[in-house]
C-alpha angles and dihedrals in degrees: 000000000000092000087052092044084046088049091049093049093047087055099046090050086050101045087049086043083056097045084048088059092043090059091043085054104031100031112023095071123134125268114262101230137182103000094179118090110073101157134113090272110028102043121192103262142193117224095238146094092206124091094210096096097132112168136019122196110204115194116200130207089262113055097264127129136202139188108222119173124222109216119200123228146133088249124174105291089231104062103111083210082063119103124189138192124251091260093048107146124176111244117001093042098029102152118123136165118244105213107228117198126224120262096247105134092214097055114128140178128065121352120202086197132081107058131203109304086199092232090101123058121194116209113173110287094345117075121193139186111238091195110101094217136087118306115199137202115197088344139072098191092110106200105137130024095267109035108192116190095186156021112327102205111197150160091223126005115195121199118188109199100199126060092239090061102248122134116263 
């Protein structure tokens, strides 16, 4: 009877050994703070020097609630995916976190994924395609350089007749 109460005992430390880790792993985990910069120079951050982050539960207004996993990595400073700790130092403490979104389809809201295919530039208000091919609107039968499948609404529509740009 004493080696099973010993057993028993043994069993019990152990198990209570074993809940004490769990906490240390599910509930000791450092505060989110200040998800708000983003930009090339304030970056989002999580108050902690340690890479071990895991999992982040977001809850949104309305009810809704979402898995998102922190990755650890020593990614370019200037992603705006990218989150780094508060002693985060380029390039002798280079180590930040890459926010990775769930697979929901219907997630919305900002990605931090993605990232610029370099086909599309943004100046100011005017926006341009730097590839030399077709582009098409409604259509994907691709004959001339702008392919419309529907009705163009304008204040002025120019048509030049000649290649050279000229009026007919």
């Amino acid at each position: 009877m004493k080696k099973l109460s010993l057993i028993a005992f043994a069993l019990l430390i152990l198990s209570v050994a074993a809940l004490g880790q769990q906490y240390e792993n599910v509930f000791n985990r450092p505060d989110i703070d200040g998800l708000v910069g983003g930009t090339e120079t304030d970056l989002d951050y999580v108050r902690t020097t340690g890479l071990g982050v895991g999992l982040m539960l977001a809850v949104y207004a309305d009810g809704q609630m979402r898995v998102y996993q922190l990755i650890a990595g020593t990614d370019a400073t200037d992603e705006p995916s990218v989150i780094r700790p508060v002693d985060f130092d380029d390039p002798d403490n280079a180590k930040v976190w890459v926010l990775r979104l769930s697979g929901d389809p219907e997630e919305t809201g900002y990605s931090g994924g993605g990232g610029d295919d370099g086909d599309w530039t943004i100046d100011g208000d005017d926006m341009y395609s730097a590839v030399s091919g077709k582009v098409g609107i409604g259509t994907t039968d691709l004959t001339n350089k702008l392919n419309v499948n529907g009705t163009i609404s304008g204040n002025l529509v120019r048509v030049n007749g000649n290649t050279d740009g000229s009026a007919w």
